[in-house]
C-alpha positions in Angstrom: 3.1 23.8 -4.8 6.4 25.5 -4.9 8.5 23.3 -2.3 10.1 20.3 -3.6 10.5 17.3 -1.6 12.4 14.1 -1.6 10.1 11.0 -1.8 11.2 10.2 1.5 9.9 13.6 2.5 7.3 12.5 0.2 6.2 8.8 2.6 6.4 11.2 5.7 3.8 14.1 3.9 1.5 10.7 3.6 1.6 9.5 6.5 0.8 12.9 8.1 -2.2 12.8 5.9 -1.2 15.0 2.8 -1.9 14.0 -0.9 1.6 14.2 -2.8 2.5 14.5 -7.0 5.4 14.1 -8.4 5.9 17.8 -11.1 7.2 14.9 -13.7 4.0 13.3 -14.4 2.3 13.9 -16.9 -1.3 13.5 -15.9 -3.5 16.3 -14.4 -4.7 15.8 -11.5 -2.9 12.9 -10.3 -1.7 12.3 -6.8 -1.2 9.5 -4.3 -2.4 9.1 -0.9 -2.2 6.5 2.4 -5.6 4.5 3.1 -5.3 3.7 6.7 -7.7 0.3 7.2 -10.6 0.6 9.6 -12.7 -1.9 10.8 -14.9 -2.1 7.6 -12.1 -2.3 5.2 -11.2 -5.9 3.4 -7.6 -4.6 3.5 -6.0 -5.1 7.3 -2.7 -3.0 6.6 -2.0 0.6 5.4 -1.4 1.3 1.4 -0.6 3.6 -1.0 -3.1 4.6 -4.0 -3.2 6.7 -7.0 -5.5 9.0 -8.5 -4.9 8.7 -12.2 -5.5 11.5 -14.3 -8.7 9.9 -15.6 -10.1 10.2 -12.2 -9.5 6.2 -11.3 -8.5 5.3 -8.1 -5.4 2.4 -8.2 -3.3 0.7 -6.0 0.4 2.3 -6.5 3.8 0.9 -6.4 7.4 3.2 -6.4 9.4 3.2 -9.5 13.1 3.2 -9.3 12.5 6.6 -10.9 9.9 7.8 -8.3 12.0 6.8 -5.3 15.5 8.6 -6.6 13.1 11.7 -7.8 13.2 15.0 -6.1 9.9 16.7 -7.5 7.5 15.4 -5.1 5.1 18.4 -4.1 1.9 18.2 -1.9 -1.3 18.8 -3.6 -3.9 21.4 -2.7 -6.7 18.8 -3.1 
């Protein structure tokens, strides 16, 4: 996890199907992903989600402070 990435870079690691962390969070373990709806999903478009550092699994939204950050990495999950 050496290479830093805009989160640009960051949207474009997810959609290739990477996990991605930002190195200023504070939580271990945490990282986001894309969930691309299938046909048994409830949801019919593609989102982001989180994997907090208690092991939960929540829908995610971009801070201001994400989206301007440069320490986006992908994760060896």
């Amino acid at each position: 996890m050496n290479n830093q990435m805009t989160f640009g870079e960051a949207v474009e690691a997810l959609k290739a199907g990477e996990t991605v962390t930002r190195t200023g969070w504070n939580g271990r373990g945490m990282y986001l992903a894309l969930q691309v709806p299938d046909d048994h999903s409830k949801m019919t478009l593609p989102y982001i989600y989180m994997r907090t550092a208690q092991g939960d699994l929540v829908p995610w939204l971009a801070s201001q402070t994400d989206i301007l950050s440069d320490d986006w990495q992908i994760t060896a999950n």
